[in-house]
C-alpha positions in Angstrom: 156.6 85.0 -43.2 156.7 81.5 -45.4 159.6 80.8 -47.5 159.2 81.1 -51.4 159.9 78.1 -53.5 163.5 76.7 -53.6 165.9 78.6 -56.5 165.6 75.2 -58.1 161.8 75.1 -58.3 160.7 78.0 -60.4 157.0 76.2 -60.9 156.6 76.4 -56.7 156.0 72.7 -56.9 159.3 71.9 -54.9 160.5 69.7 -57.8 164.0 70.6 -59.9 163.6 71.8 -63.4 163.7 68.6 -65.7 166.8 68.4 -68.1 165.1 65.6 -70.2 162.0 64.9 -71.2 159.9 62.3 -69.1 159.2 58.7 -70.1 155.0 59.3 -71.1 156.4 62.3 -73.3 159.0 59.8 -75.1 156.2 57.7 -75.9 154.3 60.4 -77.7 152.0 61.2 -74.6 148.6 59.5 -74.3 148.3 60.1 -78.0 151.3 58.6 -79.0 150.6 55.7 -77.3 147.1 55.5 -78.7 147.6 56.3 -82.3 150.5 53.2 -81.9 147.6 50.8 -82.2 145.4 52.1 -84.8 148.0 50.2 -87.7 146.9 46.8 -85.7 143.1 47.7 -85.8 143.6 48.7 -89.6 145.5 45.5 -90.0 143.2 43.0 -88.1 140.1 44.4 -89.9 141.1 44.2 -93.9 142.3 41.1 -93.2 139.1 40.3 -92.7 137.6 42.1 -95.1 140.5 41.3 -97.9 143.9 39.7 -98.1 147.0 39.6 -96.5 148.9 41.6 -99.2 146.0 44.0 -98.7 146.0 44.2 -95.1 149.8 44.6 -95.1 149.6 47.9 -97.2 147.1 49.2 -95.3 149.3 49.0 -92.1 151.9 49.9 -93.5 149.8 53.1 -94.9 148.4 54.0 -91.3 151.7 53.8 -89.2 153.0 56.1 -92.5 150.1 58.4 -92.4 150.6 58.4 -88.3 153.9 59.2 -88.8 153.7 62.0 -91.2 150.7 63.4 -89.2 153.0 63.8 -86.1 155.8 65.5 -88.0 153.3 68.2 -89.4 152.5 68.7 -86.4 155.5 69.3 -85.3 155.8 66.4 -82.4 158.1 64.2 -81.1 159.9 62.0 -83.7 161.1 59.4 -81.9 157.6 58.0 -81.2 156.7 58.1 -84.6 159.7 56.3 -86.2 159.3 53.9 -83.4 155.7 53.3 -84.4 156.8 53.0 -88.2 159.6 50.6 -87.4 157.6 48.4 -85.7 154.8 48.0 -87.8 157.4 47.5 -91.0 159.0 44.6 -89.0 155.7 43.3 -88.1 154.2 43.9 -91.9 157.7 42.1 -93.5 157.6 39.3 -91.6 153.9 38.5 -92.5 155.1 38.9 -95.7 158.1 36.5 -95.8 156.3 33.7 -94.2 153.2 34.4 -96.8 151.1 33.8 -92.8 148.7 36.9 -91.3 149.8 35.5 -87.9 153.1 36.6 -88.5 151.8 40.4 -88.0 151.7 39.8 -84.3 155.1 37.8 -83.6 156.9 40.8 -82.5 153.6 41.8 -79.8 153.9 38.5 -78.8 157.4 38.6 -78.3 157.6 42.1 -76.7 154.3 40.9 -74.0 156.7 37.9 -73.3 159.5 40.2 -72.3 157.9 42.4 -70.4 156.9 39.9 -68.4 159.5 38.3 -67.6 161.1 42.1 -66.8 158.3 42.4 -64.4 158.6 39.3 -63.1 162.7 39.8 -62.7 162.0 43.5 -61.1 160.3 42.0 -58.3 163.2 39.4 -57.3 165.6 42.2 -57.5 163.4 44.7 -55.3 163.1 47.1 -58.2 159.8 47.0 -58.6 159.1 47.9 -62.3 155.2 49.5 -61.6 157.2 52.2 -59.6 160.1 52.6 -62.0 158.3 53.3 -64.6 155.4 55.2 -63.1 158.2 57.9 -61.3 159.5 57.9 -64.7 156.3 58.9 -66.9 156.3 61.5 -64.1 160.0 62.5 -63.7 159.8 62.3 -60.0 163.0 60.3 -59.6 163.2 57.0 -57.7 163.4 58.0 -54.1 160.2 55.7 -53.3 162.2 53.1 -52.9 163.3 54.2 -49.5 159.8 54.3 -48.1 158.9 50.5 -47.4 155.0 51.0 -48.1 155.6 52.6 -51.3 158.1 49.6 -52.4 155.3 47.1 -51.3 152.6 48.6 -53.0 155.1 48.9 -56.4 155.7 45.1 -55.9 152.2 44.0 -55.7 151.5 46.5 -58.9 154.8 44.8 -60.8 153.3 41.5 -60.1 150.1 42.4 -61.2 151.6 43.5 -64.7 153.5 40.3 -64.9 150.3 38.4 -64.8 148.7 41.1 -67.7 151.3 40.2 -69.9 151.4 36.8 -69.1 147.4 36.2 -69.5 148.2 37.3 -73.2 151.3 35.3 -74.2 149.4 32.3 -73.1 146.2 33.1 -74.7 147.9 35.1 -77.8 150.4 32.2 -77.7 147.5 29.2 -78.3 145.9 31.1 -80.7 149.2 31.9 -83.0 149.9 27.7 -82.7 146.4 27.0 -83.6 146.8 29.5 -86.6 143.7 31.0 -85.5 144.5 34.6 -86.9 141.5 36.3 -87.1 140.7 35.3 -83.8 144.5 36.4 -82.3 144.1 39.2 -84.1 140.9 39.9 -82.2 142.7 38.6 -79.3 145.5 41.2 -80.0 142.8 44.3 -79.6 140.9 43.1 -77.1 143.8 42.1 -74.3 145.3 45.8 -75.1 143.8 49.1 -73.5 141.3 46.1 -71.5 144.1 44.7 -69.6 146.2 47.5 -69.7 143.0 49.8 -67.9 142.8 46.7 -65.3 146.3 46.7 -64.2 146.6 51.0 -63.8 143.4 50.3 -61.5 145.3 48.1 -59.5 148.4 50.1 -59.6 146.7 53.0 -58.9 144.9 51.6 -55.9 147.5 49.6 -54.0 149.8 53.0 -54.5 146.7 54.9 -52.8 146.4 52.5 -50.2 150.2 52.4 -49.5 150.0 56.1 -49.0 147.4 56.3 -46.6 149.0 54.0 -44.7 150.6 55.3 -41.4 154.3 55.5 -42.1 156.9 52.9 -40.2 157.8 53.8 -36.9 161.9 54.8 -36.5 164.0 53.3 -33.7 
């Protein structure tokens, strides 16, 4: 006769009930994270089309209508406020320096210090590929007692770094040349892209850690 589940594993998966909510659901889910770019796209493309002051409304307009569309539907708010706030600093400061390019300062920014976080997880052998990953997934951070597992996150974290390097320095050209159709562009097109590259590589040095036989002990 097999033992049932622990008392502290009600859905048999041999995990503890959650008290909080994980990282991914913070975010929104997939569709938070999604919908978080469509102000950009909206953004990028009237300016095109238009103006500035034309393309600002409109951003501002689609991370409002985001916003209220997540609320009626009774979501998370944090993800939406988040969303709103960013696009507002993002729209104001376009608007104060009268410059489209402005609009994508704060990406720029943000891309810059996540990869220097990256970058700094991996000297400190807290690899930020697995910290985050275990997060989205509430799994805790015991991997970082299996060496194969803290390998494989390191590799991943350095991948990222470069990710978020690539588009400072190519984000970073275009925003001195004042190129901002172009970084705008730029903007889309080193997002999910990039983003899909680096959970390949994630994904596949975590696969290949696991397989991996496990270190012999003394």
């Amino acid at each position: 006769m097999t033992a049932g589940p622990p008392p502290d594993s009600p859905d048999g998966t041999g995990r503890p009930p959650r008290e909080f909510p994980t990282l991914l659901e913070q975010m929104g889910g997939v569709q938070g994270i999604v919908a978080s770019t469509i102000p950009v796209g909206v953004f990028v493309l009237v300016n095109v089309l238009f103006a500035l002051q034309a393309a600002l409304i409109a951003a501002l307009a689609a991370g409002v209508a985001i916003a209220a569309w997540r609320i009626a539907r009774k979501q998370a708010l944090q993800p939406a406020v988040s969303g709103l706030f960013a696009v507002g600093v993002a729209a104001f400061l376009a608007y104060r320096t009268g410059e489209a390019r402005a609009f994508y300062l704060p990406g720029l920014l943000f891309s810059a210090a996540l990869g220097l976080a990256f970058l700094v997880s991996v000297l400190v052998r807290w690899p930020l590929a697995g910290v985050v990953w275990h997060g989205i997934n509430g799994d805790g951070q015991g991997w970082r007692q299996d060496p194969r597992m803290l390998r494989a996150y390191t590799l991943a974290s350095l991948l990222w770094t470069l990710v978020f390097a690539a588009r400072v320095v190519v984000q970073g050209l275009l925003y001195n040349a004042d190129e901002e159709t172009w970084l705008g562009i730029a903007r889309l097109a080193m997002g999910y892209p990039l983003v899909g590259v680096a959970l390949l590589g994630t994904f596949w040095a975590v696969r290949r850690a696991r397989r991996a036989p496990a270190p012999s002990t003394p």
